[in-house]
Backbone as a chain_set.jsonl record, in Angstrom:
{"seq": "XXXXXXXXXXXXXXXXXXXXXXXXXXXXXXXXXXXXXXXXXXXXXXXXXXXXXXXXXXXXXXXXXXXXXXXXXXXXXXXXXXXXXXXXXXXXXXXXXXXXXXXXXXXXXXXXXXXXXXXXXXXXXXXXXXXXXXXXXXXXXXXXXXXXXXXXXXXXXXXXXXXXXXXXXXXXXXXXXXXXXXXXXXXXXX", "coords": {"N": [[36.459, 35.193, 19.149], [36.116, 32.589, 20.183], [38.462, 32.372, 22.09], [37.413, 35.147, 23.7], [35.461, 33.872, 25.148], [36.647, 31.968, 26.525], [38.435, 32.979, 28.325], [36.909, 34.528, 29.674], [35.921, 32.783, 31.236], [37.934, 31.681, 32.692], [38.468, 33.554, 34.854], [36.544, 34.965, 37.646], [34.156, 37.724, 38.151], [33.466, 39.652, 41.094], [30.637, 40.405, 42.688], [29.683, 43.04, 43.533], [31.026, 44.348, 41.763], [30.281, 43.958, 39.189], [28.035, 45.071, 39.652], [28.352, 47.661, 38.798], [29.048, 48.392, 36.884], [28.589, 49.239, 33.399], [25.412, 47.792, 31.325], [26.064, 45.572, 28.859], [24.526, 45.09, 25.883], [22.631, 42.541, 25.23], [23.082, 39.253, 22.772], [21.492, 36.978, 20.933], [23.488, 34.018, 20.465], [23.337, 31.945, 18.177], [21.622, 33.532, 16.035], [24.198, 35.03, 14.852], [25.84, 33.178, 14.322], [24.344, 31.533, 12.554], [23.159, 31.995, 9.684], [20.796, 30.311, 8.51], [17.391, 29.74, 7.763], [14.727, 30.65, 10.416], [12.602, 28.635, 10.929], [11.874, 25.677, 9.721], [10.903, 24.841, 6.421], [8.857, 22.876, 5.784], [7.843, 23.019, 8.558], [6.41, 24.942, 8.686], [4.203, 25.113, 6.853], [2.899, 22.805, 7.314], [1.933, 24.456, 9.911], [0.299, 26.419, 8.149], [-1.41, 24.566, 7.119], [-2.865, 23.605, 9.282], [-3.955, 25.978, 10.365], [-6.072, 26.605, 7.687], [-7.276, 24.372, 8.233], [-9.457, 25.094, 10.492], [-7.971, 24.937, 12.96], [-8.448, 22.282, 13.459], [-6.164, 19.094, 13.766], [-4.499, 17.96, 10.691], [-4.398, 15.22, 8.283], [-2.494, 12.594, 9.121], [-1.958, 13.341, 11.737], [-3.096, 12.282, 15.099], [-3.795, 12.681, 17.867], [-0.905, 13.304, 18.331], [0.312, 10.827, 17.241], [0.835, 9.255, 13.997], [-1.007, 8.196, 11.56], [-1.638, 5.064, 10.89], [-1.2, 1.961, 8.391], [-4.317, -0.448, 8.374], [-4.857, -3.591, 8.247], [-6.301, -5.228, 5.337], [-7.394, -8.415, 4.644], [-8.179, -11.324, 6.27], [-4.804, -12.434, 8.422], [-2.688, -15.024, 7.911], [-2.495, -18.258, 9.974], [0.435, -18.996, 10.234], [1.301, -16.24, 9.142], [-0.199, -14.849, 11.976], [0.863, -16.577, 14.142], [3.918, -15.73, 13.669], [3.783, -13.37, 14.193], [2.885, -13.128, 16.707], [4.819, -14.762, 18.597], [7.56, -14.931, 17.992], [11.151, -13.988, 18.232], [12.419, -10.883, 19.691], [13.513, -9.628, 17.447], [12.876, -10.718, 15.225], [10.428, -10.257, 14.6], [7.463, -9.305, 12.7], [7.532, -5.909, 11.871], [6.334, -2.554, 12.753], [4.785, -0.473, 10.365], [5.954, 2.575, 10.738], [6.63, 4.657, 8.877], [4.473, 6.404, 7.487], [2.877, 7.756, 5.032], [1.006, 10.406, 2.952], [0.769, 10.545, -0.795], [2.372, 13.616, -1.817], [1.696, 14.013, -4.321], [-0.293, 12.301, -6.169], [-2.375, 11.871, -3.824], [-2.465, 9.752, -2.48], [-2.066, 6.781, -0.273], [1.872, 6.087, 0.892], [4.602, 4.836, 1.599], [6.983, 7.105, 3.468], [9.949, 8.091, 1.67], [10.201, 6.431, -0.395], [8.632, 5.562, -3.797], [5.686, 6.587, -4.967], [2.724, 3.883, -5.681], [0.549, 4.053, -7.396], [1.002, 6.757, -8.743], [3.422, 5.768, -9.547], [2.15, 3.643, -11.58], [0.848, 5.131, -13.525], [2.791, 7.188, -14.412], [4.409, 4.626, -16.113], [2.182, 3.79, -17.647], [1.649, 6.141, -19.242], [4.393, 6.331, -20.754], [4.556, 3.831, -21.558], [2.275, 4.138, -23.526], [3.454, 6.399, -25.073], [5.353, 5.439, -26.135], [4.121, 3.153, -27.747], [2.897, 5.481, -29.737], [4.901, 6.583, -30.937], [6.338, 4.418, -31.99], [7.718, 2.245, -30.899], [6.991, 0.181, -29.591], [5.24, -2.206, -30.58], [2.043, -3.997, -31.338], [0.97, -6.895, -30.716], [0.014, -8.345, -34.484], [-2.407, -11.045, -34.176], [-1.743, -13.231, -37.109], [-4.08, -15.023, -38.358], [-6.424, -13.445, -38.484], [-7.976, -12.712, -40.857], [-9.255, -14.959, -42.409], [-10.466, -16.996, -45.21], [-13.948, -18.233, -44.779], [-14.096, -20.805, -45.092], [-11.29, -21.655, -45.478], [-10.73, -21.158, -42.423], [-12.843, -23.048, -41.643], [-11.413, -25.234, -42.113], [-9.155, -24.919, -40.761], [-9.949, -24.766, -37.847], [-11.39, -26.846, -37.076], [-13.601, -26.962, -35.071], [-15.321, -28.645, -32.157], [-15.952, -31.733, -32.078], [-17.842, -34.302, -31.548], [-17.388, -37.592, -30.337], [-19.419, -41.352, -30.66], [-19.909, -42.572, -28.212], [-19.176, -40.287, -26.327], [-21.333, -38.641, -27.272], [-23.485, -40.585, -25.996], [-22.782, -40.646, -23.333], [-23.59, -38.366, -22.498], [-26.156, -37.68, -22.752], [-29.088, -37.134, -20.936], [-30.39, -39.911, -20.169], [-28.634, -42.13, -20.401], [-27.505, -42.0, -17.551], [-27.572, -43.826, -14.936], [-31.208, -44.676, -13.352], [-32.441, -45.145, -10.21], [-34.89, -47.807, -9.72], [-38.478, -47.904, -9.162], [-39.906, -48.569, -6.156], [-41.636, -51.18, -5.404], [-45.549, -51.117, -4.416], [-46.042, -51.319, -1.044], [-47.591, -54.045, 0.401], [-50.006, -55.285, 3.252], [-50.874, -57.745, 2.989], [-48.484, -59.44, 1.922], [-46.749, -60.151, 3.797], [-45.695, -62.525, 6.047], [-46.791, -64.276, 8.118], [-45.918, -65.691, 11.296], [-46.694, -67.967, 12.863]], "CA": [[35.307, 34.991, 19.999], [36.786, 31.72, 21.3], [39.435, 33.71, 23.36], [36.975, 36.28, 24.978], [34.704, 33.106, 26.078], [37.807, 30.787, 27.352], [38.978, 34.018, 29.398], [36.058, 35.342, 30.728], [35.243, 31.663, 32.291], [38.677, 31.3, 33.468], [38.678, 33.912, 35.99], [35.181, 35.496, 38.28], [34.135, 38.986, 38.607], [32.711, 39.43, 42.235], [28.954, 40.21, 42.052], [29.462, 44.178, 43.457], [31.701, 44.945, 40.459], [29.475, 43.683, 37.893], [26.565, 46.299, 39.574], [28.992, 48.988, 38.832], [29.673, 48.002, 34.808], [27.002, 49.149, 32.719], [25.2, 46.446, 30.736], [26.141, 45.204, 27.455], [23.114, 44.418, 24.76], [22.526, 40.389, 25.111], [22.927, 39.079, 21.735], [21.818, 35.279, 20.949], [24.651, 33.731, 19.76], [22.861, 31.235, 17.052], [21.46, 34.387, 15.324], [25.232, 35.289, 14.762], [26.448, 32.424, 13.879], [23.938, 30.976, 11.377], [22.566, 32.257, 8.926], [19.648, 29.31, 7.971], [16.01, 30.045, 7.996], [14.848, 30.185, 11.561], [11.647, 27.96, 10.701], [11.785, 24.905, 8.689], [9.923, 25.181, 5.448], [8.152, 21.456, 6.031], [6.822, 23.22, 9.619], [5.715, 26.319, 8.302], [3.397, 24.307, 5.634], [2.253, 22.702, 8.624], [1.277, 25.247, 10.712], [-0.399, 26.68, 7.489], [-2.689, 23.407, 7.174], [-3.685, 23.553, 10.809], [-4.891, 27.513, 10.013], [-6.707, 26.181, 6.809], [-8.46, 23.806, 8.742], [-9.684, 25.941, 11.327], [-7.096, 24.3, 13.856], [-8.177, 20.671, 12.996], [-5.018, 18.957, 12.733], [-4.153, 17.646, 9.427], [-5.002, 13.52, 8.41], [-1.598, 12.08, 9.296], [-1.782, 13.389, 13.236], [-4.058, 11.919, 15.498], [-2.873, 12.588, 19.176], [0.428, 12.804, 18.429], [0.71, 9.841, 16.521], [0.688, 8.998, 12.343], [-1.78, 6.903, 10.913], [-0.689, 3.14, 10.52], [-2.403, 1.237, 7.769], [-5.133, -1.019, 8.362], [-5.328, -5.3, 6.731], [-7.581, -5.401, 4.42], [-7.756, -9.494, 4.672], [-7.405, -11.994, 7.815], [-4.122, -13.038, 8.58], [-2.385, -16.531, 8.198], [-2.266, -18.421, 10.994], [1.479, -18.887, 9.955], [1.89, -15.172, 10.138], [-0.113, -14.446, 12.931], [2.004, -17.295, 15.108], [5.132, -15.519, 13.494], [4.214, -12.104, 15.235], [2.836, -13.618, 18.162], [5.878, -15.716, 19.284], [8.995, -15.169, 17.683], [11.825, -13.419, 19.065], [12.039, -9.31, 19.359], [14.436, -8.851, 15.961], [12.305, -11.546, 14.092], [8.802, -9.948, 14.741], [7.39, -8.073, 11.817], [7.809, -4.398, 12.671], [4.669, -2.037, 12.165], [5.154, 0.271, 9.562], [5.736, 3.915, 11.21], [6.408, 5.819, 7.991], [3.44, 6.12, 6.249], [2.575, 9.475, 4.307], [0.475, 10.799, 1.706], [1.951, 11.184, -1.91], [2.253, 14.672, -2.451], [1.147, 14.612, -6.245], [-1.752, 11.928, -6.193], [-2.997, 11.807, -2.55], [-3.103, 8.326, -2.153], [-1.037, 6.579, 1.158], [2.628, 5.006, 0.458], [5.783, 4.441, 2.892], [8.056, 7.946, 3.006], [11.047, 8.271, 0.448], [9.231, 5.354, -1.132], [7.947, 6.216, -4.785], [3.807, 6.084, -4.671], [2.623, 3.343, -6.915], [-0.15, 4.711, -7.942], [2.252, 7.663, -9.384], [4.336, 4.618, -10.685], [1.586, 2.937, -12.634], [0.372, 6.439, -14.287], [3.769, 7.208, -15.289], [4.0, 3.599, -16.846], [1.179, 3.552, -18.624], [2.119, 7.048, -20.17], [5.354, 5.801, -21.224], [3.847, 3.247, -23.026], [1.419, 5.091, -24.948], [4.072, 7.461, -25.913], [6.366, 4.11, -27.188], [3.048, 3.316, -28.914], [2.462, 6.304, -30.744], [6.705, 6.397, -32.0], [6.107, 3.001, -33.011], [8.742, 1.418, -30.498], [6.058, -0.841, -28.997], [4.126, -2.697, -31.769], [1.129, -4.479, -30.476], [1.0, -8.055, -31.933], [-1.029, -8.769, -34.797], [-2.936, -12.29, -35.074], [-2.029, -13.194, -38.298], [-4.888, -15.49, -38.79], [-7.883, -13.07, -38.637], [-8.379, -12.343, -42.163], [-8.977, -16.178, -43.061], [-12.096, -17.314, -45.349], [-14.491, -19.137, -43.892], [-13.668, -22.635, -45.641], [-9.835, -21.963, -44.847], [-11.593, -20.781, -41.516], [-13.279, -24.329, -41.004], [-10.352, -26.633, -42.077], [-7.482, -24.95, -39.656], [-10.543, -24.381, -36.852], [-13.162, -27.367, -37.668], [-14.427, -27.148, -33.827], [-15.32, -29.558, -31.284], [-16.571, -33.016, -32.799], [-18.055, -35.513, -30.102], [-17.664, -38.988, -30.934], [-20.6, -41.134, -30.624], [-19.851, -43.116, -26.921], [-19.138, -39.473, -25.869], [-22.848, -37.979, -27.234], [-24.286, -41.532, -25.055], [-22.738, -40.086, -21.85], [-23.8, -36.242, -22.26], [-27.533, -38.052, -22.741], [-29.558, -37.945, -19.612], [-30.685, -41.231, -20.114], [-27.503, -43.413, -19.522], [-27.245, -42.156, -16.001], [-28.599, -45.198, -14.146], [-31.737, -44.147, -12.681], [-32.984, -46.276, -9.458], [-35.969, -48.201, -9.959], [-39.243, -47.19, -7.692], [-40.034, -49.719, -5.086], [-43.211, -52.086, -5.045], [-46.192, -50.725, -3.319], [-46.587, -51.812, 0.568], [-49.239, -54.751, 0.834], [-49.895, -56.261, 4.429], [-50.783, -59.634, 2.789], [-47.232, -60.359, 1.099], [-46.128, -60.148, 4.911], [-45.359, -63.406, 6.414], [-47.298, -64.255, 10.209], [-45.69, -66.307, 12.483], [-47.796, -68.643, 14.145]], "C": [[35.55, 33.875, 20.979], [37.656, 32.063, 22.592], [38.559, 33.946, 24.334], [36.191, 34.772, 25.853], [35.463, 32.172, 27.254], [38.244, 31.96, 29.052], [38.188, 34.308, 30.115], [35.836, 33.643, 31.989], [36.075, 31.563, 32.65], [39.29, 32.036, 34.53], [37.267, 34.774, 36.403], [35.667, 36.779, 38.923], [33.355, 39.095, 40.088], [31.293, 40.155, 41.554], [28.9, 42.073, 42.062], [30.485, 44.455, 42.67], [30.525, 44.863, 39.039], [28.265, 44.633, 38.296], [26.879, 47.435, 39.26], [29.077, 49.595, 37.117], [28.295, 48.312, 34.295], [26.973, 47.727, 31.5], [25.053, 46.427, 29.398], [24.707, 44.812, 26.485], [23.405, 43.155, 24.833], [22.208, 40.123, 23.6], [22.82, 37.594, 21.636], [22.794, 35.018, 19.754], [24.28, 32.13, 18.031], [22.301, 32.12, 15.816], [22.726, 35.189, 14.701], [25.77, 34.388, 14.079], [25.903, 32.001, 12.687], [23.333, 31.769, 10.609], [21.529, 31.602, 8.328], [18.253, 30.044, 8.195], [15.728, 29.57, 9.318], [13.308, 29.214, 11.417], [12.136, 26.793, 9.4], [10.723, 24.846, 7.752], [8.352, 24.394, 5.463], [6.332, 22.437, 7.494], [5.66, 23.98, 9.36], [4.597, 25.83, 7.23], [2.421, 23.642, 6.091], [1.158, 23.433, 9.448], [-0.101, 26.34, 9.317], [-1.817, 25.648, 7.161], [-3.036, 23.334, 8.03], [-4.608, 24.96, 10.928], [-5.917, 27.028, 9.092], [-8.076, 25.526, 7.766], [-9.082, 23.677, 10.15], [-9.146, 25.233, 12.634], [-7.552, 23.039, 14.285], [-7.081, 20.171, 12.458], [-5.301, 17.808, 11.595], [-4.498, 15.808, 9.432], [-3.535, 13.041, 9.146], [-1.588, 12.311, 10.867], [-2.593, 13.431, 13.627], [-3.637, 11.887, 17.08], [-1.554, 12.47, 19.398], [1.316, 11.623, 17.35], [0.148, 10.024, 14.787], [-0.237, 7.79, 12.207], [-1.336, 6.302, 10.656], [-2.175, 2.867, 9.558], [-3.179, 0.152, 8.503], [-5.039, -2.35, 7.884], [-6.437, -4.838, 6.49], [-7.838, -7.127, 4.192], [-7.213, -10.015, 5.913], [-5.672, -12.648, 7.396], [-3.449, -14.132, 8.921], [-2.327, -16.755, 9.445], [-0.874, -18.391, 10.901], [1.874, -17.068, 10.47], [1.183, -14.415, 11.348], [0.923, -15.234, 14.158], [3.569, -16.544, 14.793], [5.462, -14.028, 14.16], [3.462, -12.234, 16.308], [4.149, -14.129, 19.124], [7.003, -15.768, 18.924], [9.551, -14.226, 18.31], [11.615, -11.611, 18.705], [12.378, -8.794, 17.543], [13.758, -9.87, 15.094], [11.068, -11.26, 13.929], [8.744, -9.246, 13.353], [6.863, -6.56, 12.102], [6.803, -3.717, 12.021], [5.605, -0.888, 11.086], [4.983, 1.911, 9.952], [6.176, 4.769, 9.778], [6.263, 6.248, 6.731], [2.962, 7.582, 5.851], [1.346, 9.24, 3.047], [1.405, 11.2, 0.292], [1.357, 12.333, -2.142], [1.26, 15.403, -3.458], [-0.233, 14.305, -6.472], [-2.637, 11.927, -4.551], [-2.811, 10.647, -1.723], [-1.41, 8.194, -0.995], [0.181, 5.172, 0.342], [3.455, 5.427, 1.854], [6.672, 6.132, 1.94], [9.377, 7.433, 2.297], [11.175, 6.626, -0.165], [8.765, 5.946, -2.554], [6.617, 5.43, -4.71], [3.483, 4.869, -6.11], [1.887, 3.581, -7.604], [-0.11, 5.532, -9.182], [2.621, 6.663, -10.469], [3.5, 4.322, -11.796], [1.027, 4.102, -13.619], [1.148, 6.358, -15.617], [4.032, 5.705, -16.584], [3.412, 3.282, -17.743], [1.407, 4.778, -19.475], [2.86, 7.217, -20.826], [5.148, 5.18, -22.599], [3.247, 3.689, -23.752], [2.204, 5.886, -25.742], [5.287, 6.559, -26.838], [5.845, 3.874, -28.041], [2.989, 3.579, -30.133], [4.44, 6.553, -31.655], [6.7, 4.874, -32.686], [7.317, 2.073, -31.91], [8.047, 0.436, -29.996], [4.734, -1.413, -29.791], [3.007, -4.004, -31.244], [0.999, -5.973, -31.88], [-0.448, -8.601, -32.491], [-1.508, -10.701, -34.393], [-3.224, -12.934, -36.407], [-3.047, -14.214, -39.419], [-6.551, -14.62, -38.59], [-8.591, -12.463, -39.594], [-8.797, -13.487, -43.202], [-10.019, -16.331, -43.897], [-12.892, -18.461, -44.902], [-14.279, -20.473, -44.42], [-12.335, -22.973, -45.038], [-10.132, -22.202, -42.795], [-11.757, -22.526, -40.24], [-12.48, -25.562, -41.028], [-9.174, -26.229, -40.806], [-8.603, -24.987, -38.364], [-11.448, -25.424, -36.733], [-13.958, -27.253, -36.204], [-14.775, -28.739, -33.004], [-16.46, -30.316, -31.495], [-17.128, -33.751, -31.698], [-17.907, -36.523, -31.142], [-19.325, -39.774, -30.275], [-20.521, -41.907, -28.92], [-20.006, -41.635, -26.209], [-20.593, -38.836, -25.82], [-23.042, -39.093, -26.092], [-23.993, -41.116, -23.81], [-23.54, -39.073, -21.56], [-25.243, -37.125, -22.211], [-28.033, -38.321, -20.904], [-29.691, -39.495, -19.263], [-29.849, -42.511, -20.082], [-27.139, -43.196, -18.096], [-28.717, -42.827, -15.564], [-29.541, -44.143, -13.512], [-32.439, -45.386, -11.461], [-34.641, -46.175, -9.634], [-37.323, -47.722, -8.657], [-39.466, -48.378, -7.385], [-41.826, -50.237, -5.447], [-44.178, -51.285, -4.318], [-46.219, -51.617, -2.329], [-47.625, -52.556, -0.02], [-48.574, -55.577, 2.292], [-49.597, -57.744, 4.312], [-49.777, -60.099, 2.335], [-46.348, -60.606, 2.581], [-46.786, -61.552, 5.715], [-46.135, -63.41, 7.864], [-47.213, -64.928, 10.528], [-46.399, -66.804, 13.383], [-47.219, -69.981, 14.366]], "O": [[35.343, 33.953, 22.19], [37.4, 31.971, 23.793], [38.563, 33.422, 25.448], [36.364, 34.64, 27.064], [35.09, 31.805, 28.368], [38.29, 31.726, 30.259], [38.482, 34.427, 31.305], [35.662, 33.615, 33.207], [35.753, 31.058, 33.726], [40.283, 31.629, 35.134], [36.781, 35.343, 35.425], [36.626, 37.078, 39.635], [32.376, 38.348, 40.07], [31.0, 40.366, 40.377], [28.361, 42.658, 41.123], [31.118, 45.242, 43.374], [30.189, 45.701, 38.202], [27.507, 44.997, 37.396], [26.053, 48.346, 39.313], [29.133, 50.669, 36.518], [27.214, 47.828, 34.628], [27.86, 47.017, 31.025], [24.192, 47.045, 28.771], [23.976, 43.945, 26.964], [24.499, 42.726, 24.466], [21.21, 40.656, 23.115], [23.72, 36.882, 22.08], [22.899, 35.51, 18.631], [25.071, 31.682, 17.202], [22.42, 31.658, 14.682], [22.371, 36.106, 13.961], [26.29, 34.785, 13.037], [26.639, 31.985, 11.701], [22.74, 32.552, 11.351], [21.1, 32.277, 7.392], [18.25, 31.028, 8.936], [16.152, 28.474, 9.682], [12.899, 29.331, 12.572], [12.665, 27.132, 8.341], [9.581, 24.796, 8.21], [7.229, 24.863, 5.283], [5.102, 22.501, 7.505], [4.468, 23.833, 9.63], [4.115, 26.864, 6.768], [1.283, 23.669, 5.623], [-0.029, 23.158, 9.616], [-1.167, 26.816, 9.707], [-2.978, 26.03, 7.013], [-4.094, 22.723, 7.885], [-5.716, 25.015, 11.461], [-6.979, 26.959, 9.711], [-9.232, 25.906, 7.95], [-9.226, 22.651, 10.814], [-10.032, 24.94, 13.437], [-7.167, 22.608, 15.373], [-6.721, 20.375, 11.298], [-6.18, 16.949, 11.666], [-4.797, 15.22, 10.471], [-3.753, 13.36, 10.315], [-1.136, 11.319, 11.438], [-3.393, 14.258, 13.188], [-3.076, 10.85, 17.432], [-1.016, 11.814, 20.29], [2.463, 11.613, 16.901], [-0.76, 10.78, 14.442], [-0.12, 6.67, 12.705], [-0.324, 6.578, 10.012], [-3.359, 3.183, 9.677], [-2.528, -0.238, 9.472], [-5.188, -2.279, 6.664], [-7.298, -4.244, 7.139], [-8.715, -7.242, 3.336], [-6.253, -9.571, 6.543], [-5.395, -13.192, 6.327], [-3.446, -14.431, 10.115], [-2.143, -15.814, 10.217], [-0.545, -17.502, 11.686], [2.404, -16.657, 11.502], [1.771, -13.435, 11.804], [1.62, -14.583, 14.936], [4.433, -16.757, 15.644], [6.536, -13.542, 14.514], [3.388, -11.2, 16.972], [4.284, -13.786, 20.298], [7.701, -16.643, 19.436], [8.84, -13.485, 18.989], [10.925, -11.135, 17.803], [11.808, -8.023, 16.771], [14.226, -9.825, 13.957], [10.443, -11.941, 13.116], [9.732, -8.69, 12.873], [5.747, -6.307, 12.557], [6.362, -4.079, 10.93], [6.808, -0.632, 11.13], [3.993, 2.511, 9.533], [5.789, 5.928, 9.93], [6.907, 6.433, 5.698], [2.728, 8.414, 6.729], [0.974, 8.219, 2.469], [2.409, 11.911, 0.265], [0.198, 12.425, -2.547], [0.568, 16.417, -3.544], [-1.14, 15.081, -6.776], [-3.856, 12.038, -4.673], [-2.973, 10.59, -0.504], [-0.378, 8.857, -0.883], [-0.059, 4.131, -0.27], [3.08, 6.094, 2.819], [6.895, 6.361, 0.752], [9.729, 6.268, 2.483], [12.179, 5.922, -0.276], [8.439, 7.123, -2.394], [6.409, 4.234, -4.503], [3.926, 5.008, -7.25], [2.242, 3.427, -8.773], [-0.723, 5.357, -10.234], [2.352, 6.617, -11.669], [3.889, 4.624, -12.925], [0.76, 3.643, -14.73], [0.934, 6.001, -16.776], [3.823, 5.872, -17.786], [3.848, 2.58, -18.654], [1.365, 4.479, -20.668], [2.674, 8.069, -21.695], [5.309, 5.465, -23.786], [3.672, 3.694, -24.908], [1.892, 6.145, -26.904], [5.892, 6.902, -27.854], [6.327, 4.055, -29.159], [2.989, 2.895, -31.156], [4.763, 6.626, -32.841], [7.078, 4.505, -33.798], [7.736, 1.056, -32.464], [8.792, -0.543, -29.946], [3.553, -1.11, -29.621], [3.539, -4.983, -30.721], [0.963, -6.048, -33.108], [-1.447, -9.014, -31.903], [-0.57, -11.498, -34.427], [-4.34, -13.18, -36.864], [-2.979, -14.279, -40.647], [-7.625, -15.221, -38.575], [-9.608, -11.8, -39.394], [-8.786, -13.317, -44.421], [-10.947, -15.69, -43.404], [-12.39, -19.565, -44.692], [-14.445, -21.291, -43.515], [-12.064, -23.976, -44.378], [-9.787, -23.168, -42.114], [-11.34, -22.934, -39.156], [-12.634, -26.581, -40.354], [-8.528, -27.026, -40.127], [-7.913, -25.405, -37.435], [-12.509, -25.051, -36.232], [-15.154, -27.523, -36.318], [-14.374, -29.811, -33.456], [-17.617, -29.959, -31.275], [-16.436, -33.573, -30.695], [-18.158, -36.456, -32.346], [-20.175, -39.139, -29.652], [-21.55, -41.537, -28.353], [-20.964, -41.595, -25.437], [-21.11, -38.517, -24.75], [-22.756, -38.606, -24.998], [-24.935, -41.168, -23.019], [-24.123, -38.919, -20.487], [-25.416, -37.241, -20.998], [-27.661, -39.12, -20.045], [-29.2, -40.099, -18.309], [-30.251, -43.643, -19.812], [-26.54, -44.065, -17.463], [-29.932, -42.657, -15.664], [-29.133, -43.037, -13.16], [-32.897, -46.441, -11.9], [-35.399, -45.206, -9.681], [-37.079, -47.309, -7.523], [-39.281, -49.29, -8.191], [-42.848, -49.584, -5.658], [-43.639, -50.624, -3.43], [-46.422, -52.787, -2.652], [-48.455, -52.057, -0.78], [-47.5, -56.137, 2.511], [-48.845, -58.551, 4.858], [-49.834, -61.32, 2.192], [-45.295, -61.238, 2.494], [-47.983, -61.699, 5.962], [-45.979, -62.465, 8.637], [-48.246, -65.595, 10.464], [-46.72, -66.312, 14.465], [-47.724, -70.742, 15.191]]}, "num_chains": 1, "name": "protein.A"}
């Protein structure tokens, strides 16, 4: 196939010869060559969620663009001055690729594992270490004590007696009330 293409381009048929030649079937040459699915599976999944929702596109495209997260608290002044003013390769870069997980719904960073996911799995783990016994939950081996043993290892919180005199309202100084006003204890200058 290389051949016929090298040859045919390296010499020209005039134009009234070629009206004379009958015409070959046009075959695209990528349908020949590959064999792949001519749709990507991803698109086609796509274009199925845009049918679904009666050609509302999908959460992730919004004019073209992917949803960026949102702060959820204000930002330091530290790092707002650090993506205000520092140089291009020191800025902190927005996060373009943000997805839905698949399994639970919830939003993480693509070929990222969701944590959400993570903490599930985690916690199912454990329970199943649990129940084999590989994860033994620690007793307190003082909660079977009797109450006498109870009150000697525990006796509780004693005040001494300077300590009760503080806690008492009545040692915080209180200021005295003032004299009543009389005119006559007032002095006149003559």
């Amino acid at each position: 196939m290389s051949l016929a293409l090298r040859i045919g381009g390296s010499f020209s048929v005039p134009q009234a010869l070629l009206a004379m030649l009958p015409k070959l079937p046009a075959f695209p040459i990528n349908s020949i060559f590959h064999n792949s699915p001519a749709i990507d599976e991803r698109l086609e999944e796509l274009r199925e969620q845009i049918e679904n929702n009666h050609g509302r596109p999908p959460f992730m495209i919004d004019n073209g663009t992917i949803v960026k997260a949102a702060p959820k608290k204000k930002m330091s002044k530290r790092r707002h001055r650090t993506k205000l003013y520092t140089p291009g390769d020191k800025q902190i870069h927005p996060l373009n690729n943000i997805v839905r997980c698949p399994a639970c719904g919830h939003v993480k960073r693509s070929h990222f594992m969701c944590m959400n996911c993570f903490a599930e799995i985690r916690t199912f783990l454990k329970g199943k270490k649990r129940e084999n016994g590989l994860i033994k939950d620690a007793e307190n081996p003082q909660t079977n004590l009797d109450p006498v043993d109870e009150k000697l290892i525990y006796p509780g919180k004693y005040l001494k007696d300077d300590q009760i005199r503080l806690e008492e309202k009545k040692w915080i100084p209180v200021r005295e009330e003032p004299l009543m006003f009389d005119k006559k204890h007032l002095k006149h200058s003559k």
